[in-house]
C-alpha positions in Angstrom: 115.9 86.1 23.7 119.0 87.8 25.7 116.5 90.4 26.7 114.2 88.1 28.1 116.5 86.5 30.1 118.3 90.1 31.3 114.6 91.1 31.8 113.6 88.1 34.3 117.0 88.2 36.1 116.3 92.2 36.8 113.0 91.0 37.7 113.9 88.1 40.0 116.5 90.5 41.9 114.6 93.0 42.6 111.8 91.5 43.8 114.4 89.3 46.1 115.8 92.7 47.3 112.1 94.1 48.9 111.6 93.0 52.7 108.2 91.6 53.4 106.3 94.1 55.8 106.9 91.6 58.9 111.1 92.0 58.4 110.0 95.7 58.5 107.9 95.7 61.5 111.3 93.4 63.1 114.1 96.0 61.9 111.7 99.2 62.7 111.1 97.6 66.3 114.7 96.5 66.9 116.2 100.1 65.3 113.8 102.2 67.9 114.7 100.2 70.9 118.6 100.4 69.6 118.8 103.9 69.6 115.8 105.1 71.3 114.9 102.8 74.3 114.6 103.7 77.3 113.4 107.2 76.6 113.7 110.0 78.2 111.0 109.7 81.3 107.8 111.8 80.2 104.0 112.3 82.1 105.4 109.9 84.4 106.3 107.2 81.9 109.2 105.8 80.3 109.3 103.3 77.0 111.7 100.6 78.0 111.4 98.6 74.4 109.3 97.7 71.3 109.8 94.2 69.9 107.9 92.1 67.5 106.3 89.0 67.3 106.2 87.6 63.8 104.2 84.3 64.6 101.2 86.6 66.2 102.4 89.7 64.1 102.3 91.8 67.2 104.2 95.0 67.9 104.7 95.2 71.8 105.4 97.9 73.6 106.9 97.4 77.1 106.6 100.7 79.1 107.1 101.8 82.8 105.0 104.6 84.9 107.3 106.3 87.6 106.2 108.6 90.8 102.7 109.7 91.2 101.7 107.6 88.3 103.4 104.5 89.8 100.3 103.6 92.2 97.7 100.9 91.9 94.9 102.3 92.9 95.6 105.7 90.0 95.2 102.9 87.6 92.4 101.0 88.8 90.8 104.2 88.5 91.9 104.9 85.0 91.8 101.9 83.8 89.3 102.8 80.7 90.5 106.3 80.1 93.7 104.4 79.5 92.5 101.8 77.6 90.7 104.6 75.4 93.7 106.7 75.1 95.8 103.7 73.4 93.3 102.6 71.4 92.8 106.7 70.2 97.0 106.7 69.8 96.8 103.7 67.4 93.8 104.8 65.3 95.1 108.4 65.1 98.3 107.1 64.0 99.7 107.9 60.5 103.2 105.7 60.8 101.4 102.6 62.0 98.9 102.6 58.7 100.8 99.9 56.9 101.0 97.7 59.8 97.5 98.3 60.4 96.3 97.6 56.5 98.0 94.4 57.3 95.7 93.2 60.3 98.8 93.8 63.0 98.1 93.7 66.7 99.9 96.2 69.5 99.8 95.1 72.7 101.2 97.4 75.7 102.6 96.2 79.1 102.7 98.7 81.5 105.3 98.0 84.7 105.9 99.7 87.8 109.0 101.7 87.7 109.8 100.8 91.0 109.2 97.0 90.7 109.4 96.4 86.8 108.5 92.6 88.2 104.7 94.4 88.9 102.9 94.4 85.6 99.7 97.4 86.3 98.5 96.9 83.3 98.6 94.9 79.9 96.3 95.3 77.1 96.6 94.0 73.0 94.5 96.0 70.8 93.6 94.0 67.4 92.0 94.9 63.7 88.5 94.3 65.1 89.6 96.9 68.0 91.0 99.8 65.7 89.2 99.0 62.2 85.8 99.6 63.7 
């Protein structure tokens, strides 16, 4: 009977030790904007932060473009080969597969590095967007 008791305590803590996959998604988000955010400015575009939104279990990543990507008018233009290259990153992407096996959402927001006031473009991919 001492075994059984042992045995369900053991039990009891470690499954009270495990983090649900949303406190993951909310430490991973916080720890790359910690140490990360902003990055380094790359193809004319910077990643100010990642957070995450438990209620709508949503990663969002807030980036800015800078110089000759910083213009209206370049994104107008792009605006599907953009919205085809996110969607590509997020499908091709072997460290978002748990979050994706769970039904999250990622939803970018694109500013203008010279006004970060001027959103150019903001876009939330969901499992009927990448599971197709």
């Amino acid at each position: 009977m001492k075994k059984l008791y042992i045995l369900i305590a053991l039990s009891l803590l470690a499954s009270s030790c495990q983090k649900s996959i949303e406190d993951r998604a909310e430490q991973e988000a916080r720890e790359y904007t910690e140490k990360l955010c902003p990055t380094p400015i790359q193809n004319y575009t910077r990643t100010d932060s990642l957070t995450f939104d438990r209620e709508s279990k949503t990663f969002n990543y807030y980036t800015s473009l800078f110089d000759l990507m910083d213009d209206e008018e370049i994104i107008k233009a792009n605006k599907q080969q953009l919205h085809d290259d996110l969607l590509k990153a997020i499908v091709s992407s072997t460290q978002l597969k748990a979050y994706k096996d769970c039904g999250f959402s990622f939803r970018y927001i694109i500013r203008s590095g010279k006004n970060p006031r001027k959103i150019h473009y903001d876009v939330k991919y969901t499992e009927k967007d990448y599971q197709k």
